[in-house]
Chimera marker file (.cmm) of the C-alpha trace (Angstrom):
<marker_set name="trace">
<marker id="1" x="0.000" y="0.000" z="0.000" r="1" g="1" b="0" radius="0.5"/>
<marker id="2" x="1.806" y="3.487" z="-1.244" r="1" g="1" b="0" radius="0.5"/>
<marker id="3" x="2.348" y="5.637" z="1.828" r="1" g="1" b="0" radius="0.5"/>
<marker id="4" x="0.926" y="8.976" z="1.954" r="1" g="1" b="0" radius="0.5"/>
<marker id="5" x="3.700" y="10.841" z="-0.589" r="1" g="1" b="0" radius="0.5"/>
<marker id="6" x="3.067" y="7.670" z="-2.918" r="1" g="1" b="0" radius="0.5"/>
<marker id="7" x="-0.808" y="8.937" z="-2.504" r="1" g="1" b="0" radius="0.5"/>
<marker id="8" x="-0.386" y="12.548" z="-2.956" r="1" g="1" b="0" radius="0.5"/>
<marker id="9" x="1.434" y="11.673" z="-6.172" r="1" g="1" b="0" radius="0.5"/>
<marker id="10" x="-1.136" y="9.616" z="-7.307" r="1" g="1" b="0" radius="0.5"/>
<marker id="11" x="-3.737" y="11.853" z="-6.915" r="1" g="1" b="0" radius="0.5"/>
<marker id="12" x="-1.537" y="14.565" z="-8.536" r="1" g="1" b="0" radius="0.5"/>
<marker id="13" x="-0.816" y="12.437" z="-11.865" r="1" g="1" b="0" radius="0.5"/>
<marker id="14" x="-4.511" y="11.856" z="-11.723" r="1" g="1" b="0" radius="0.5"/>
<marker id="15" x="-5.640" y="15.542" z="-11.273" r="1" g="1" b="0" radius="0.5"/>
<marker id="16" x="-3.192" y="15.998" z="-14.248" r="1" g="1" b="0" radius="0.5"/>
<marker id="17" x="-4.962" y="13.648" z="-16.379" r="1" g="1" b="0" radius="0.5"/>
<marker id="18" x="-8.149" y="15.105" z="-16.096" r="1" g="1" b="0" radius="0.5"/>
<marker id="19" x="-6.961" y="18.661" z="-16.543" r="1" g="1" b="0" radius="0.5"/>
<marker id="20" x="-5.068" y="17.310" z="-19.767" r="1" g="1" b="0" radius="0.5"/>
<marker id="21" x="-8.571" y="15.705" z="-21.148" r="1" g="1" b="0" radius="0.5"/>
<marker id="22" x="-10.717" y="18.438" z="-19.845" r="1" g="1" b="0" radius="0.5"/>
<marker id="23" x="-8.290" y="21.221" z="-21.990" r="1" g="1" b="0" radius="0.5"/>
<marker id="24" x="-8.094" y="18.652" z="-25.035" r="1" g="1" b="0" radius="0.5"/>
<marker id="25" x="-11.646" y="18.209" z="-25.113" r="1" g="1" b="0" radius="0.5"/>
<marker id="26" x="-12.434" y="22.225" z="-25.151" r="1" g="1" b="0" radius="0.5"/>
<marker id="27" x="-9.186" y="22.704" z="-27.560" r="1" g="1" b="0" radius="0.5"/>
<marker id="28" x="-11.331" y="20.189" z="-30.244" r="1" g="1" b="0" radius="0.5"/>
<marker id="29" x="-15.068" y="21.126" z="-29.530" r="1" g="1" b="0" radius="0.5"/>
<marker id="30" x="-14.968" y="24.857" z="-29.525" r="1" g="1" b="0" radius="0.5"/>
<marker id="31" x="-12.638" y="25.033" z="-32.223" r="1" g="1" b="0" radius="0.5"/>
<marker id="32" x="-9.866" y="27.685" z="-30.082" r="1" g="1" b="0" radius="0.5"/>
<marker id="33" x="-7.823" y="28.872" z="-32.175" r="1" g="1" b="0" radius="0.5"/>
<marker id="34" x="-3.964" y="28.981" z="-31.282" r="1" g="1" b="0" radius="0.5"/>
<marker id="35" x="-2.389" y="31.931" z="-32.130" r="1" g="1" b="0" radius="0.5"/>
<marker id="36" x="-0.937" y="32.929" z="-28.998" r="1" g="1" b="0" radius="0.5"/>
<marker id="37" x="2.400" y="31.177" z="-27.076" r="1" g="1" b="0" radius="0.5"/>
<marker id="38" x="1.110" y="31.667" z="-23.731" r="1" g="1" b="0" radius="0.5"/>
<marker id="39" x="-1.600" y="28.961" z="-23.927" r="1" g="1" b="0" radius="0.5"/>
<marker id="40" x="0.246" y="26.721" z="-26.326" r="1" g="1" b="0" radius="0.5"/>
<marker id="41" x="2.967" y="26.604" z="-23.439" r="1" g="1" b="0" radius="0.5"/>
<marker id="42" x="0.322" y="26.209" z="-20.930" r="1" g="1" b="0" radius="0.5"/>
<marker id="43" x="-1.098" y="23.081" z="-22.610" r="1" g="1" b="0" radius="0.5"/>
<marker id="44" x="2.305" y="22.032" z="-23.174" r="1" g="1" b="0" radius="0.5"/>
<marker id="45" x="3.981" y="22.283" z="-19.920" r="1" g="1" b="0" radius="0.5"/>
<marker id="46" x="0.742" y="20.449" z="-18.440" r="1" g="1" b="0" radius="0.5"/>
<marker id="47" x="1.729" y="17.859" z="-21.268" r="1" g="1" b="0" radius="0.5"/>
<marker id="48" x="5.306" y="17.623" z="-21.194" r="1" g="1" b="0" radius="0.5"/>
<marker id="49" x="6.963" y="18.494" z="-17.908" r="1" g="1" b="0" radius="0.5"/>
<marker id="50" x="6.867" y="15.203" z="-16.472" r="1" g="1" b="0" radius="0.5"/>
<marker id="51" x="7.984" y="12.784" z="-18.787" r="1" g="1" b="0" radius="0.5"/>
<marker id="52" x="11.611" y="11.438" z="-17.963" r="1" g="1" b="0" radius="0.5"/>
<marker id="53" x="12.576" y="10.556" z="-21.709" r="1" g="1" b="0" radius="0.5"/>
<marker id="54" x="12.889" y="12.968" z="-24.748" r="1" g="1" b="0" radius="0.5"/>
<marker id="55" x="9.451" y="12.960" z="-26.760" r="1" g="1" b="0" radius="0.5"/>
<marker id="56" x="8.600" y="14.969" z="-30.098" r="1" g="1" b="0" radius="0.5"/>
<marker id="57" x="4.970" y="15.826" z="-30.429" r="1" g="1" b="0" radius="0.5"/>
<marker id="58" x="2.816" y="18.143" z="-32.981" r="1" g="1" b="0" radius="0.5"/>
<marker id="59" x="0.307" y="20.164" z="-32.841" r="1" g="1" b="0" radius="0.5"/>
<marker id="60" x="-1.683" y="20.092" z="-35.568" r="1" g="1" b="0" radius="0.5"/>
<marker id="61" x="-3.977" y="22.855" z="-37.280" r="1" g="1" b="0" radius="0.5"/>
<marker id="62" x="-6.410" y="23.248" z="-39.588" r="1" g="1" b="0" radius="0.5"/>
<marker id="63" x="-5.985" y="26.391" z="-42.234" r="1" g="1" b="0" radius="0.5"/>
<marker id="64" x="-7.870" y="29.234" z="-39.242" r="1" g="1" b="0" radius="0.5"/>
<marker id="65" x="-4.842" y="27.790" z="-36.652" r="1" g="1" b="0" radius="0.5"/>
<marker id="66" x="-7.794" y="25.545" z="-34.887" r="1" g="1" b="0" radius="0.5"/>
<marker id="67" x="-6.704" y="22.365" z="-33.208" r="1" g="1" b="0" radius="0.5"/>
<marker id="68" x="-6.808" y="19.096" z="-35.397" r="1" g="1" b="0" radius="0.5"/>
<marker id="69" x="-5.366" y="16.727" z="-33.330" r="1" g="1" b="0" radius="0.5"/>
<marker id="70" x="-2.037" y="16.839" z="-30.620" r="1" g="1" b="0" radius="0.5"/>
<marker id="71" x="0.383" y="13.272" z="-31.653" r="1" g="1" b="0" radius="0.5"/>
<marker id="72" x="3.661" y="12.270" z="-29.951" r="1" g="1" b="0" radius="0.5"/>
<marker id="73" x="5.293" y="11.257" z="-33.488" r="1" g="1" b="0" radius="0.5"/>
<marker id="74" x="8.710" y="10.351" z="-31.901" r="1" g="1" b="0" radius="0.5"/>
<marker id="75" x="10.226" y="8.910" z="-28.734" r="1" g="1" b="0" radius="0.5"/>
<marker id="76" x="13.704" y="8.793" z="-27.339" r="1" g="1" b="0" radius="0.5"/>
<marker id="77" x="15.775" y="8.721" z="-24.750" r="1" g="1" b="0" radius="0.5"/>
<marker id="78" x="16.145" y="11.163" z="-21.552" r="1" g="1" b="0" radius="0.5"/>
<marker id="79" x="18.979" y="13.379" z="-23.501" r="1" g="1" b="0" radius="0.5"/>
<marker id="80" x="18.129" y="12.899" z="-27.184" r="1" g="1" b="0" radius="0.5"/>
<marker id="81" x="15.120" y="11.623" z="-29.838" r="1" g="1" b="0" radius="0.5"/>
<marker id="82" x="15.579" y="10.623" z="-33.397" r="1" g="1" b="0" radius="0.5"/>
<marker id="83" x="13.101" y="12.993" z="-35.898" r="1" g="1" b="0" radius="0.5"/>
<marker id="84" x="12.558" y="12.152" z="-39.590" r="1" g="1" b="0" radius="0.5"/>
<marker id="85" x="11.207" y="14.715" z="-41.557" r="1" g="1" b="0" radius="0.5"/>
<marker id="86" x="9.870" y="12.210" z="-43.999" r="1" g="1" b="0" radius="0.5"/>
<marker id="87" x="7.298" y="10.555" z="-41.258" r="1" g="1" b="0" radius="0.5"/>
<marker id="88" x="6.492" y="14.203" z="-40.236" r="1" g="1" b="0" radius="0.5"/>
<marker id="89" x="5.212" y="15.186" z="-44.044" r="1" g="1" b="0" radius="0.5"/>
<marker id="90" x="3.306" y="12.079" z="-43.623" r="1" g="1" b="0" radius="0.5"/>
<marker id="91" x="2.058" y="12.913" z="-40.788" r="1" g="1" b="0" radius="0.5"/>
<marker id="92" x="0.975" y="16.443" z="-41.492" r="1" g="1" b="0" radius="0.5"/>
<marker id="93" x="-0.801" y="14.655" z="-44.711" r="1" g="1" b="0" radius="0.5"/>
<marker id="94" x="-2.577" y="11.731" z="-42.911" r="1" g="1" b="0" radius="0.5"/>
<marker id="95" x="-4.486" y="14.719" z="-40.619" r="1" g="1" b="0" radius="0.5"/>
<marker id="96" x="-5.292" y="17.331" z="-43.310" r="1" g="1" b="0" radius="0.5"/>
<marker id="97" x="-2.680" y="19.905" z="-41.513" r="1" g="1" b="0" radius="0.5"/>
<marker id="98" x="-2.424" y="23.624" z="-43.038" r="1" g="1" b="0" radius="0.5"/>
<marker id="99" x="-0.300" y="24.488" z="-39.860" r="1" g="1" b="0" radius="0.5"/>
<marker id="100" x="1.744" y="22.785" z="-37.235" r="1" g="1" b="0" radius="0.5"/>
<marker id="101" x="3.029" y="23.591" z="-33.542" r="1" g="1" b="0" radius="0.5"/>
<marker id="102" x="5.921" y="20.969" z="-32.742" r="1" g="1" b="0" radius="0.5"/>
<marker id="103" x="7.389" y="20.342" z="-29.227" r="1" g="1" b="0" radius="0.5"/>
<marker id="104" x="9.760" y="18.552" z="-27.657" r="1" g="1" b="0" radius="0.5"/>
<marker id="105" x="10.579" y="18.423" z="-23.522" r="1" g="1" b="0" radius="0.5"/>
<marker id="106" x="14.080" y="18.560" z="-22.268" r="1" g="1" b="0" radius="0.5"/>
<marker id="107" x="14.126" y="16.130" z="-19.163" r="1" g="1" b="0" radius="0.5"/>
<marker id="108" x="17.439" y="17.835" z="-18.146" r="1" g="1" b="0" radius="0.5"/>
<marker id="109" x="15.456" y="20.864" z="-16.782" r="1" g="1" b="0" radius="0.5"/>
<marker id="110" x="17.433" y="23.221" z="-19.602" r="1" g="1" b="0" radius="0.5"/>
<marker id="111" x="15.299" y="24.800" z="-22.135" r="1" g="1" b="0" radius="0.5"/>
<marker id="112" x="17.963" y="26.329" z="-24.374" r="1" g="1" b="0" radius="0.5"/>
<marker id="113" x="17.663" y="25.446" z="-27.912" r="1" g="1" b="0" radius="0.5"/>
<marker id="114" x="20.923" y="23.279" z="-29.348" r="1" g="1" b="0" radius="0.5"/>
<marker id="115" x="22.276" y="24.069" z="-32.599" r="1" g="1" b="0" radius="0.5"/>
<marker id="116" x="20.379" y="20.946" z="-33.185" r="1" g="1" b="0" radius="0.5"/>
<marker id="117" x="16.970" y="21.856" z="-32.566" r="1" g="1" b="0" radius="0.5"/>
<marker id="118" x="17.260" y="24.776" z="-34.492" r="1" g="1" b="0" radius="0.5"/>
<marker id="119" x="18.773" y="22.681" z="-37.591" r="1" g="1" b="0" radius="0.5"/>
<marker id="120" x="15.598" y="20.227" z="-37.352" r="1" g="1" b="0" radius="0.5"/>
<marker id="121" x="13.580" y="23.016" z="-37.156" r="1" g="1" b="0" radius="0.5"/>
<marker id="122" x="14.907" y="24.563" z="-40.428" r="1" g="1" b="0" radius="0.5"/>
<marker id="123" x="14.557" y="21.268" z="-41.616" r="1" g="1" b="0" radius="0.5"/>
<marker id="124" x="10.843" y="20.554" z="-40.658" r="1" g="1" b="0" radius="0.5"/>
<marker id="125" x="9.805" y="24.021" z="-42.151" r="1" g="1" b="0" radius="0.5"/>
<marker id="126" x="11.685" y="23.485" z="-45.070" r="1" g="1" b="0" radius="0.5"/>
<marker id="127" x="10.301" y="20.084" z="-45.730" r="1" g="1" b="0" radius="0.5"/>
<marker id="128" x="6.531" y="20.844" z="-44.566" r="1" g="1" b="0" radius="0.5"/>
<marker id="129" x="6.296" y="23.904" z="-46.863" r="1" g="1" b="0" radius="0.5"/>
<marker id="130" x="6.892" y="21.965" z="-49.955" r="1" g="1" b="0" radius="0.5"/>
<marker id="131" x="3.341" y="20.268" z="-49.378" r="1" g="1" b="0" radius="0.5"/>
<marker id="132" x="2.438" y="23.596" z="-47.887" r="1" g="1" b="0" radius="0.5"/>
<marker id="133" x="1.793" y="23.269" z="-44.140" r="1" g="1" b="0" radius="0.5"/>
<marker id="134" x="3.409" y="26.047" z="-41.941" r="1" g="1" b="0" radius="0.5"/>
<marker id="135" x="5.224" y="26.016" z="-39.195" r="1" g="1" b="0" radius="0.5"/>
<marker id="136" x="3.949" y="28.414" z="-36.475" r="1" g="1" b="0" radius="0.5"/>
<marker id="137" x="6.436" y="27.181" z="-33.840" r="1" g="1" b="0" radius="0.5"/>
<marker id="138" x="8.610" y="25.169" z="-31.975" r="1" g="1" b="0" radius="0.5"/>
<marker id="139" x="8.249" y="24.577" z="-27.586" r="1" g="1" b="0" radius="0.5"/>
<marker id="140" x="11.085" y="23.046" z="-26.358" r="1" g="1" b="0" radius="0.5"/>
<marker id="141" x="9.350" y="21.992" z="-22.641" r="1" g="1" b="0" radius="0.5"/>
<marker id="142" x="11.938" y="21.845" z="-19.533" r="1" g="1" b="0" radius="0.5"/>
<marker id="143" x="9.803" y="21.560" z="-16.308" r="1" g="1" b="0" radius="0.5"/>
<marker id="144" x="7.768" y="24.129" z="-15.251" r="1" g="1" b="0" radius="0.5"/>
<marker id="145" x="9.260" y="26.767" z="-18.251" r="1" g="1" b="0" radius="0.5"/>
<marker id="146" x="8.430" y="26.606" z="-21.905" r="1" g="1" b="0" radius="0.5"/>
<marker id="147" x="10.799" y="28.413" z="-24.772" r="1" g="1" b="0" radius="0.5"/>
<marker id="148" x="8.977" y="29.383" z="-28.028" r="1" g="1" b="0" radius="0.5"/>
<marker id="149" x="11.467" y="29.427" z="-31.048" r="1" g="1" b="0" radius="0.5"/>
<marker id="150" x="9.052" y="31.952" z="-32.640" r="1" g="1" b="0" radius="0.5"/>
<marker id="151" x="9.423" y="34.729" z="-29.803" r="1" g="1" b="0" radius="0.5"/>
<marker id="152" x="13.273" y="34.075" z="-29.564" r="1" g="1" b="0" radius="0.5"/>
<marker id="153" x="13.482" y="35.090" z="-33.345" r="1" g="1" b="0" radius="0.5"/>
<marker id="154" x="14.482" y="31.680" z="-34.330" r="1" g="1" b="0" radius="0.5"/>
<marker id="155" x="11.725" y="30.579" z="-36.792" r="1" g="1" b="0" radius="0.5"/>
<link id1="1" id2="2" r="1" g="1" b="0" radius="0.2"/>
<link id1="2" id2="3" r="1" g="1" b="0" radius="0.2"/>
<link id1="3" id2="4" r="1" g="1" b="0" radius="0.2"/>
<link id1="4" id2="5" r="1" g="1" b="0" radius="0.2"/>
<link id1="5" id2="6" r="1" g="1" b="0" radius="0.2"/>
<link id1="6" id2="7" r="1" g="1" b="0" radius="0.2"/>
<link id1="7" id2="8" r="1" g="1" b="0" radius="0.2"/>
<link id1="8" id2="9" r="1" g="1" b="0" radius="0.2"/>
<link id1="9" id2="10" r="1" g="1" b="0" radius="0.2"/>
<link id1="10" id2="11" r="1" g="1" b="0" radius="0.2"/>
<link id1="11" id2="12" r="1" g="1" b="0" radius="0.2"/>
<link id1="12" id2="13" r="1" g="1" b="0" radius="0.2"/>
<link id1="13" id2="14" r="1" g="1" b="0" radius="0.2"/>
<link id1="14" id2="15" r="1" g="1" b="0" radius="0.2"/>
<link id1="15" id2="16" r="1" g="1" b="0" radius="0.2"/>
<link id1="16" id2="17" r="1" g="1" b="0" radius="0.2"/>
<link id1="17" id2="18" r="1" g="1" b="0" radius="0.2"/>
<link id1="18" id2="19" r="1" g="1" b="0" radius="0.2"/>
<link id1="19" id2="20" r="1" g="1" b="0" radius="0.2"/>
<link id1="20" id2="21" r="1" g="1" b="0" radius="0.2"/>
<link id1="21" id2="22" r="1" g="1" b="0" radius="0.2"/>
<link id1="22" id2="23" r="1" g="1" b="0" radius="0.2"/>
<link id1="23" id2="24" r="1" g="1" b="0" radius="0.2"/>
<link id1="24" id2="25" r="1" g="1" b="0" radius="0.2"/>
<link id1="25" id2="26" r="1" g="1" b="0" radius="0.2"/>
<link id1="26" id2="27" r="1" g="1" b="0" radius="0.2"/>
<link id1="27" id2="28" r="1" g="1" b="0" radius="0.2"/>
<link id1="28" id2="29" r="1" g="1" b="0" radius="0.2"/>
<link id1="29" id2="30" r="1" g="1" b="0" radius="0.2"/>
<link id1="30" id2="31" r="1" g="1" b="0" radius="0.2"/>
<link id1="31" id2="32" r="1" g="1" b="0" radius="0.2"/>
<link id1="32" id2="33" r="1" g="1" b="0" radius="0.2"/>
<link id1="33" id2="34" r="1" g="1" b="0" radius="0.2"/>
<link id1="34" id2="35" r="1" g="1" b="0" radius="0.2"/>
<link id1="35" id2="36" r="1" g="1" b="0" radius="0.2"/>
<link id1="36" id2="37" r="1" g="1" b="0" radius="0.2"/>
<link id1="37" id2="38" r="1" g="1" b="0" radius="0.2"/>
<link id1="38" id2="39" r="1" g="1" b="0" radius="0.2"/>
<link id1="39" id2="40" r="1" g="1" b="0" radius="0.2"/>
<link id1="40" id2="41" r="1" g="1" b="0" radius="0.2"/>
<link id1="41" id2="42" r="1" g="1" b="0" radius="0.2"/>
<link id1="42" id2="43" r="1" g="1" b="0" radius="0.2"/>
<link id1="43" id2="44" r="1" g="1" b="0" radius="0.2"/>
<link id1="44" id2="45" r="1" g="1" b="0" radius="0.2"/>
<link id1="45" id2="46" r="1" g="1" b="0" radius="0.2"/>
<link id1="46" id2="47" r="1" g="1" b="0" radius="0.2"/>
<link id1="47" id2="48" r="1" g="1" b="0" radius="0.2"/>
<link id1="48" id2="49" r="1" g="1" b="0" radius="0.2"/>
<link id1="49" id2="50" r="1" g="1" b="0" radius="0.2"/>
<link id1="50" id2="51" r="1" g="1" b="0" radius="0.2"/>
<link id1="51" id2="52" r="1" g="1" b="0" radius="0.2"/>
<link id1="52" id2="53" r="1" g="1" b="0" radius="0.2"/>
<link id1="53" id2="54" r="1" g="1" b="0" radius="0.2"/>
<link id1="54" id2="55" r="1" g="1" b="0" radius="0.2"/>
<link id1="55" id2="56" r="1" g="1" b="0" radius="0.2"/>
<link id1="56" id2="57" r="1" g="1" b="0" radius="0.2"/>
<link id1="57" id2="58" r="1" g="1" b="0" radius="0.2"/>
<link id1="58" id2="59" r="1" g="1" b="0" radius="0.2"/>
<link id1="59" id2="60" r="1" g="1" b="0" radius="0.2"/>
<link id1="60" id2="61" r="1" g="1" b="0" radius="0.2"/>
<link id1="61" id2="62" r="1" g="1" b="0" radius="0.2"/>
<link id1="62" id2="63" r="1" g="1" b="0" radius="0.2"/>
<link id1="63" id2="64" r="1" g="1" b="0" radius="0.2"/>
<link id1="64" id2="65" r="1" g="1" b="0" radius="0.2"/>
<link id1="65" id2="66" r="1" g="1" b="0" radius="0.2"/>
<link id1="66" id2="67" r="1" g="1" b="0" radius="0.2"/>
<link id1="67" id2="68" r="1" g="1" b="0" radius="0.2"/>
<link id1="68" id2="69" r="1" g="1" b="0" radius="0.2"/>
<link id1="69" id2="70" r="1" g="1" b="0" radius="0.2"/>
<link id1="70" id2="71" r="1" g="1" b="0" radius="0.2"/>
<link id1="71" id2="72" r="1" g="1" b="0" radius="0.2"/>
<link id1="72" id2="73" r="1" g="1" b="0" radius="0.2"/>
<link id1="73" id2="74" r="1" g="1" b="0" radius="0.2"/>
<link id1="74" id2="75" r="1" g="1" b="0" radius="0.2"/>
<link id1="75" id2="76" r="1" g="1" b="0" radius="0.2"/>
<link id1="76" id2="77" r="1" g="1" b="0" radius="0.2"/>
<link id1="77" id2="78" r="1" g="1" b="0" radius="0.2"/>
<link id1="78" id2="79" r="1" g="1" b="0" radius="0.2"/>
<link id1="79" id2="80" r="1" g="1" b="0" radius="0.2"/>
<link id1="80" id2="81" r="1" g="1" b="0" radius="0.2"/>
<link id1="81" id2="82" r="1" g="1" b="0" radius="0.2"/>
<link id1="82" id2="83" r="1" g="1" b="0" radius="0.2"/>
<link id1="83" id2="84" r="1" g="1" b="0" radius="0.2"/>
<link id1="84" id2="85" r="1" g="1" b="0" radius="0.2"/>
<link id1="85" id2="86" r="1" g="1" b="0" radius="0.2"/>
<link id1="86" id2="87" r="1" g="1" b="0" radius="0.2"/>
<link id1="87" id2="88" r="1" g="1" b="0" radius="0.2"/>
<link id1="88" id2="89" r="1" g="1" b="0" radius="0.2"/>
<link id1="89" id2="90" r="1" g="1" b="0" radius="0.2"/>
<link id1="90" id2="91" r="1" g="1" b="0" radius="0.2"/>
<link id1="91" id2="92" r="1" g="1" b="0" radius="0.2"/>
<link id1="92" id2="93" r="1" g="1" b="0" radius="0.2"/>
<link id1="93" id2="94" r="1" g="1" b="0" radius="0.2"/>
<link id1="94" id2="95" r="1" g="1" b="0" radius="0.2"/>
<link id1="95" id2="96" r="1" g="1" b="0" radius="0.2"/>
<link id1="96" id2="97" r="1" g="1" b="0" radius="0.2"/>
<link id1="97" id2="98" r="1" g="1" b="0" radius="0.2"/>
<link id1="98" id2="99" r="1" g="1" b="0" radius="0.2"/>
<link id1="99" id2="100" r="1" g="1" b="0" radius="0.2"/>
<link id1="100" id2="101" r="1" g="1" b="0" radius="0.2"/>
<link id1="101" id2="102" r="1" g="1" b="0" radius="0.2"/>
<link id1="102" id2="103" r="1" g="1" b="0" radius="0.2"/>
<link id1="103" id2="104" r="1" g="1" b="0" radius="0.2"/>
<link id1="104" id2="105" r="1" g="1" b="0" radius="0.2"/>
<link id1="105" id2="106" r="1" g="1" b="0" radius="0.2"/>
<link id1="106" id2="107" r="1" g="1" b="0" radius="0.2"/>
<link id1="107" id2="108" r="1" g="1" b="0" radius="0.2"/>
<link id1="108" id2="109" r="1" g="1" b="0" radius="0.2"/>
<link id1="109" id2="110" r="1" g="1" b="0" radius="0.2"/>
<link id1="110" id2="111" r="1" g="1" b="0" radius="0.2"/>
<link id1="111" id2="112" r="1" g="1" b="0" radius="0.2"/>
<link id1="112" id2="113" r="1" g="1" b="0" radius="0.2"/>
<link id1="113" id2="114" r="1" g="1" b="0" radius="0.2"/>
<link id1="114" id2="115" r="1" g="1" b="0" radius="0.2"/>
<link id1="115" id2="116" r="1" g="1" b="0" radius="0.2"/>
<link id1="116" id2="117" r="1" g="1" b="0" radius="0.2"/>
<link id1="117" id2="118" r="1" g="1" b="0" radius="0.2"/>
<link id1="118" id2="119" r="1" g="1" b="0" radius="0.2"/>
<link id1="119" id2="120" r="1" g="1" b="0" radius="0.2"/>
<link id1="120" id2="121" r="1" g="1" b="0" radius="0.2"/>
<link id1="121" id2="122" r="1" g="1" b="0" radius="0.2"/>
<link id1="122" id2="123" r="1" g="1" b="0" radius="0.2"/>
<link id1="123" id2="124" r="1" g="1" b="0" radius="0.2"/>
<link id1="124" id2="125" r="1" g="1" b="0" radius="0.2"/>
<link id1="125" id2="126" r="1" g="1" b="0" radius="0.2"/>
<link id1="126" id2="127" r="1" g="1" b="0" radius="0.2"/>
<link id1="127" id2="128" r="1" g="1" b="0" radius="0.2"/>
<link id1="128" id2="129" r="1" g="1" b="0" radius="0.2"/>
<link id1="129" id2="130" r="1" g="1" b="0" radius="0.2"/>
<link id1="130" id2="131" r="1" g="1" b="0" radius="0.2"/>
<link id1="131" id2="132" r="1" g="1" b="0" radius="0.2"/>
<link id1="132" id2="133" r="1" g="1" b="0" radius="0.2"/>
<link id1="133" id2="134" r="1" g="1" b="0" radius="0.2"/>
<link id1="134" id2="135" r="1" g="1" b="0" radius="0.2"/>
<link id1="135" id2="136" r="1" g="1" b="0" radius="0.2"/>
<link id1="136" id2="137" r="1" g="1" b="0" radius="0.2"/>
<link id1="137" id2="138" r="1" g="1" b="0" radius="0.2"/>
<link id1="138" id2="139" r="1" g="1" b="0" radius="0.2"/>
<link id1="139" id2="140" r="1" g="1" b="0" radius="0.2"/>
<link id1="140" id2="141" r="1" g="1" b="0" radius="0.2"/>
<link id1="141" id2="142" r="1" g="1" b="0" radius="0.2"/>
<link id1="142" id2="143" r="1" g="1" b="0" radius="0.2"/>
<link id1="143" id2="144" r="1" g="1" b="0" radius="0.2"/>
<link id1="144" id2="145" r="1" g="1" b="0" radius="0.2"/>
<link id1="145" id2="146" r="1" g="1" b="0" radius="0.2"/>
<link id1="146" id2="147" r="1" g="1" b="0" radius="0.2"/>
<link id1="147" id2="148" r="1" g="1" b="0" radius="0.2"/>
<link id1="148" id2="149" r="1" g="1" b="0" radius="0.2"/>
<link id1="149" id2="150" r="1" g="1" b="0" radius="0.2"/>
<link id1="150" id2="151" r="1" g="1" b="0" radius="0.2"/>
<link id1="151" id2="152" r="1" g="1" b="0" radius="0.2"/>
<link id1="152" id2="153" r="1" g="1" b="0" radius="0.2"/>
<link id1="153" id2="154" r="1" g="1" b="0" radius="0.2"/>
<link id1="154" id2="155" r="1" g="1" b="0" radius="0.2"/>
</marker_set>
């Protein structure tokens, strides 16, 4: 039987579940429109923070920036993840995207963006505009703090 820490953090990851379908559920039926960072890093923090090994997810939009559907494309390990831009122009096809949000969560706590990031990014945009989905921006997710590539310039 988990003592009462084991408890509290149950009922915490729980409490986080709900809030995650609760704000997934209103992000698909009312049809919000993301076209601010603030509550794209909100959702994503809630998402993100927590999970010990590198994930890359997408946010993807319709043509008026409303939410299709959120999808973890890749997983990896707790310092790195592997991303093919050829499974993320799928991807962006199978849903109907006209725009895209991507993320990824630094388990390390940092949230600076690596020379990498950036370069995948470049990549990603590159690739996705070519069947003519944009990007809108990047979250790299590190605990509690979110960066946005598009307010640091770097889209």
């Amino acid at each position: 039987m988990p003592d009462d820490a084991g408890k509290r953090a149950l009922a915490a990851e729980r409490t986080i579940r709900r809030a995650l379908r609760l704000l997934e559920s209103e992000l698909r039926r009312d049809g919000i429109l993301l076209t601010a960072p603030q509550p794209v890093r909100d959702y994503l923090t809630l998402r993100l923070a927590r999970i010990e090994h590198e994930v890359f997810c997408a946010i993807w939009l319709d043509a008026q920036h409303r939410v299709l559907e959120f999808e973890e494309l890749f997983r990896g390990t707790p310092t790195q993840t592997s991303v093919y831009p050829r499974e993320v122009v799928k991807a962006a096809l199978r849903v109907n995207s006209a725009a895209v949000i991507f993320a990824h969560n630094h388990p390390s706590g940092v949230t600076q963006a690596s020379n990498a990031d950036e370069l995948l990014t470049r990549n990603l945009k590159d690739a996705l505009a070519l069947v003519d989905v944009k990007v809108l921006d990047h979250f790299i997710v590190a605990g509690a703090y979110a960066l946005s590539f598009a307010e640091r310039g770097l889209l």
